[in-house]
N, C-alpha and C positions, 0 to 999 in steps of 0.2 A: 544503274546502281549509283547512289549518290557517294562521290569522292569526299573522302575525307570523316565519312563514317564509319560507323562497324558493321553496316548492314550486309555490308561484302566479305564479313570476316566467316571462314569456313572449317575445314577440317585441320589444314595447317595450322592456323592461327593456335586452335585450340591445341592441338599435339604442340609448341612453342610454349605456351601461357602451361605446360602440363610438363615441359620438359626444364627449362631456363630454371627455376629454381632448385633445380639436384646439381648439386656441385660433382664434379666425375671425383671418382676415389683413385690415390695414389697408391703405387707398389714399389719399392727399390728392391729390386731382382738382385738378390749377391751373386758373385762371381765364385765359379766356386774349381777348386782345383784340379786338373787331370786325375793325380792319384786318386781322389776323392769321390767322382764319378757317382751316383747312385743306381750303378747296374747288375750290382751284385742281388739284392733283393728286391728291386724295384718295387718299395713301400714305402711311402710319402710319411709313415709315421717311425720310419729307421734312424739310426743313427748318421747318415750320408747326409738328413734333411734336418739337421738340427739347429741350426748356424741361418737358415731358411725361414722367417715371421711366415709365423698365419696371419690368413686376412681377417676384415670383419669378416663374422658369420653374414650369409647370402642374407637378401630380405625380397620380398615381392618386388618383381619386376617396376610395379607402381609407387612401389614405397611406402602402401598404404597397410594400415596406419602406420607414421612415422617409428622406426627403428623397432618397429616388433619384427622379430625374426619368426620365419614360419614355423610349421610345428616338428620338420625334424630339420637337424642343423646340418650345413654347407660350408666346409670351409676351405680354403687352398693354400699350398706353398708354391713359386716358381724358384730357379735356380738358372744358371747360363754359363753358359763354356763358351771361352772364345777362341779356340783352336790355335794361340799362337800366347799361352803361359808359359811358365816354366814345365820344364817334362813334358810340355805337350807334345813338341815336337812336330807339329804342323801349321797349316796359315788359319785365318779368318773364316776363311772356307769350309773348315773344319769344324765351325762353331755349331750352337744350337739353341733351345731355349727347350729349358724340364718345366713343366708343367705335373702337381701332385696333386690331387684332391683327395676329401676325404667325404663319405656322404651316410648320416646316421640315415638307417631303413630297414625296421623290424619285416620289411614284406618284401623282397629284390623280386623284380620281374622285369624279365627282357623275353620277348619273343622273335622277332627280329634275328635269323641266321644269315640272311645275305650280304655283302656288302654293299652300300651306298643304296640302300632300302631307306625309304623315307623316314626312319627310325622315329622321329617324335611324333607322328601322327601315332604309334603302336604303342611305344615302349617307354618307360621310365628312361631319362639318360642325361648325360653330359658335354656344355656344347662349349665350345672354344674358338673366338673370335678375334683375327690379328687382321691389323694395319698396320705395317712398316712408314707408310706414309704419313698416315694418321691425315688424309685429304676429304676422306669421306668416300672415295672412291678406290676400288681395286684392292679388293681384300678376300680373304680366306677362312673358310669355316670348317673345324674338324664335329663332328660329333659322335658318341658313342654308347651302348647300350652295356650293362653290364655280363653279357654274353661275348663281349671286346669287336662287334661288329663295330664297323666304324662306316660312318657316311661322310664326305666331303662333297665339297663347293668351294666355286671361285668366283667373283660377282665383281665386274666390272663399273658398278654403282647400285645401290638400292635398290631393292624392286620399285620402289614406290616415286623413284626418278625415274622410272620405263628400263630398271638393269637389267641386264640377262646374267643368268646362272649357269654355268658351267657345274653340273653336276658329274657323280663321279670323278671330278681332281683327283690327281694322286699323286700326295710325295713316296716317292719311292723309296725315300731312307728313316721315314716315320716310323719311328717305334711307341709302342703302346703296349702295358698290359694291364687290365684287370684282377683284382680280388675280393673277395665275396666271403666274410666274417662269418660264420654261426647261417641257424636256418636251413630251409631248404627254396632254391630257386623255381619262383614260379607257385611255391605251395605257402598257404601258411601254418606256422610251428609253432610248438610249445616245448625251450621257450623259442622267441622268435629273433631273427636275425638281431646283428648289431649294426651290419650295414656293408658298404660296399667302396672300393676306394679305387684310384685311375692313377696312374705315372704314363706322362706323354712326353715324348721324347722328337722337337719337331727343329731338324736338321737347317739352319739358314740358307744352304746350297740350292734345297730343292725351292726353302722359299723364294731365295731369289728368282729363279729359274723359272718359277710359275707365276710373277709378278711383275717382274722384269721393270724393275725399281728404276726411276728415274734421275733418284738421284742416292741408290746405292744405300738405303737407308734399313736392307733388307740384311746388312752386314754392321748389325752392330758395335759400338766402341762404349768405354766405359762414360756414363756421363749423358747418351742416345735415348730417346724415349719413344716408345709405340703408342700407338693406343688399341686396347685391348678391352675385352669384355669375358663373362664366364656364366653361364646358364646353366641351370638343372631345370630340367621337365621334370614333373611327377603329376602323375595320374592317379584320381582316386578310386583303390581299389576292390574289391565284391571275395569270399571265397563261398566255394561251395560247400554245403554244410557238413557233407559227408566225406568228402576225399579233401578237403582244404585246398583245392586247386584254386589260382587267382586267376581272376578275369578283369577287364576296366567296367569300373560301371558306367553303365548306358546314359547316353544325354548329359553329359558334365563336361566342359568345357577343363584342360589342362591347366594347372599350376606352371607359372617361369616363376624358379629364385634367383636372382643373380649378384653377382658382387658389387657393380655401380649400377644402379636403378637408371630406368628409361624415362618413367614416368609416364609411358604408353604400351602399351602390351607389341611392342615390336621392338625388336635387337638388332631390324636392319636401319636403325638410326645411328648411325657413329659418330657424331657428334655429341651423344653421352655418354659413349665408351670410356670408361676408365684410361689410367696413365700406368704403364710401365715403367720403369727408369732402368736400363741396365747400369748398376752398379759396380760395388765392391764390398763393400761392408754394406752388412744389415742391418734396415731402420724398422722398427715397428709403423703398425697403421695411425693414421695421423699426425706422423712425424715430419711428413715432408708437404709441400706446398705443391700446386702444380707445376712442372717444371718449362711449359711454353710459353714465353713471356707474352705471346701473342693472341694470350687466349681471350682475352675480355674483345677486342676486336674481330675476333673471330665470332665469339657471341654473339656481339652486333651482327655480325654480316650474317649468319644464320638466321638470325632474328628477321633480318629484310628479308634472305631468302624464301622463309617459309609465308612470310606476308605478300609477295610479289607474287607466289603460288597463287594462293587465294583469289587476290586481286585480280591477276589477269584471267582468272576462270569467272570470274562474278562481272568483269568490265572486256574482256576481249583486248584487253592491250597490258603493259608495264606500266606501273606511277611513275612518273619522272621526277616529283617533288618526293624524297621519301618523308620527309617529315610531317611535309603540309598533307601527303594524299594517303602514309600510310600509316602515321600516328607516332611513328618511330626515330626521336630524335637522337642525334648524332651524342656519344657519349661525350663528358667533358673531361680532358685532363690527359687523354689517353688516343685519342684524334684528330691530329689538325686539317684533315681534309679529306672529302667523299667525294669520288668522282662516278656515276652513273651513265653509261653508253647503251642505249638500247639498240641491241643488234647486235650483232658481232659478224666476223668474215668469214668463219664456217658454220653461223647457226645466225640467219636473220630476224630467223623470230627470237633468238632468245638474249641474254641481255649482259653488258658484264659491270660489276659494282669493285670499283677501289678503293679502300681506306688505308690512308699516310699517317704511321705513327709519329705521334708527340714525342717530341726529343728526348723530355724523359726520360721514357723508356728504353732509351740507348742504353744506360749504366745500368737497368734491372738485370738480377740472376731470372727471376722468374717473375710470375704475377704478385707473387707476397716474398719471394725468395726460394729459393730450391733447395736439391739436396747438393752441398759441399762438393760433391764429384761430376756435377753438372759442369759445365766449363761452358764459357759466357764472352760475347765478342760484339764488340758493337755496331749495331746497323750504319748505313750509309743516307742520306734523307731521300735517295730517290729506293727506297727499299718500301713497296706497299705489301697488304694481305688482299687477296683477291678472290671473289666468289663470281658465280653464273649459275644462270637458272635451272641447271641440274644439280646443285649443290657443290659440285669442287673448292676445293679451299688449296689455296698456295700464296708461297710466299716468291713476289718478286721483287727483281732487282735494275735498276735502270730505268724505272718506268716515269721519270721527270716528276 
């Protein structure tokens, strides 16, 4: 295969060319106060969630076409305790993250009674995806049917990097509950449902616990940001003409709505996951900037990532030149230097790429600026961001 062309260019490439122009969408998560709790009626549409911004309404996992929202609407609140306010009365430990959603559906249908039932293959539902790390690696997936079946996972990296899933997970101090507006479930009515809505309630203890944070990122402070994502499956549904019973119909591929778009029909990419911010006060959507100052380097390095994929599937080895062999030059202003090693000490065949930020970037809050409660310190110049051929992303220190 001739270096330095596109002829080598495969699936990565094009999931990259499909993903890179969706900017991930930002949330500032308020902090919200013990007394205040929303466990009294656990309804995202209560007075406990009011001080809580909705997001944008959900759009096609693809984005396509731009900013038309699907045909019923998806929207969410989150909230976060950090177990050591005033009146709490406990530590860090004690924290959590609420999770509310709200989902318009004249037709609710969950079939799915067991737990950790492959839920989206069957059922309409709701999927909730956290990275404390925000590396691309070692994350957590809740999902849920309107029946309040829930299915968990814990995925060690992407499937699509060779990850294994840990199915069945369990926080054990996760709370959830479901309600279901008007209609009847499973049938359809006249008139017919309003819809159906989710409060998740997911403890930082157990996430730590099940992640086993490297650098304790699973214990939020204000000003900390995850990255995160939010999915609805919906199926489109058949009723029977005489009893109105709903069924899926036959041969049609599922709908994903989600709050930051992929731009590929997969959600195990987190490198388009949306931004959390734990906060303090509440900003509306589009108020805030992304808050990783590291993110346009991190872009880059994903960018080589997924071209290195490619390449070495089409030529049997790594480019060593990335510009000249894989088209992808080093950004300006924001890079002063790319170091590429192919090999590494516990994976021979695989490869590991450095990028040293521009000093610049030393005094940035963020990529454009962040939200005011972000707190900001400046790197050292041997501080690089670092990828490898399974995709991980981190940030080191020392590295000359």
């Amino acid at each position: 295969m001739k270096i330095g062309s596109a002829a080598w260019h495969g699936e990565r490439v094009k999931w990259w060319q499909a993903m890179e122009p969706l900017r991930p969408k930002v949330y500032v998560c308020p902090l919200v106060n013990p007394s205040a709790l929303p466990t009294a009626e656990w309804d995202v549409r209560s007075a406990a969630w009011e001080h809580a911004p909705w997001t944008d309404d959900f759009v096609d996992i693809l984005n396509t076409p731009p900013g038309v929202r699907p045909w019923y609407r998806t929207r969410m609140k989150m909230l976060w305790e950090d177990g050591e306010s005033e009146g709490g009365g406990g530590s860090k430990e004690d924290g959590a993250l609420w999770v509310g959603a709200w989902m318009e559906e004249p037709e609710v249908f969950a079939t799915c009674t067991e737990r950790n039932q492959f839920i989206w293959q069957h059922d309409n539902d709701f999927e909730i995806f956290l990275s404390p790390e925000g590396g691309n690696h070692n994350y957590y997936e809740y999902e849920v049917n309107a029946l309040g079946v829930p299915f968990e996972l814990h995925l060690d990296m992407p499937y699509s990097d060779h990850g294994h899933a840990t199915h069945g997970t369990n926080l054990p101090n996760l709370e959830a509950r479901v309600q279901i507006e008007g209609g009847r479930l499973n049938f359809r009515t006249v008139p017919p449902a309003v819809g159906w809505s989710l409060v998740v309630r997911v403890p930082f203890r157990d996430l730590q616990d099940l992640l086993k944070e490297r650098d304790s990122k699973a214990w939020p402070q204000r000003g900390t940001f995850w990255r995160v994502n939010f999915s609805r499956v919906q199926w489109q549904l058949d009723a029977d003409p005489v009893t109105g019973a709903l069924s899926k119909k036959p041969g049609l591929p599922e709908d994903n709505w989600v709050w930051s778009p992929q731009g590929i029909v997969n959600m195990h990419r987190p490198e388009r996951w949306g931004f959390l911010i734990f906060g303090e006060h509440p900003k509306g959507p589009g108020e805030v900037e992304i808050p990783d100052r590291f993110f346009s380097i991190k872009e880059y390095l994903m960018k080589v990532y997924h071209y290195q994929t490619d390449f070495k599937k089409a030529n049997g080895k790594w480019a060593t030149n990335i510009e000249e062999d894989l088209g992808v030059p080093m950004p300006e202003g924001i890079i002063q230097r790319v170091e590429f090693q192919n090999g590494r000490e516990s994976a021979p065949e695989g490869f590991l790429l450095r990028a040293w930020p521009s000093a610049s970037l030393g005094s940035a809050a963020g990529e454009k600026g962040e939200a005011p409660e972000v707190p900001t310190s400046d790197f050292s110049p041997s501080t690089c961001v670092c990828t490898r051929e399974d995709g991980l992303l981190w940030v080191e220190e020392g590295a000359g």
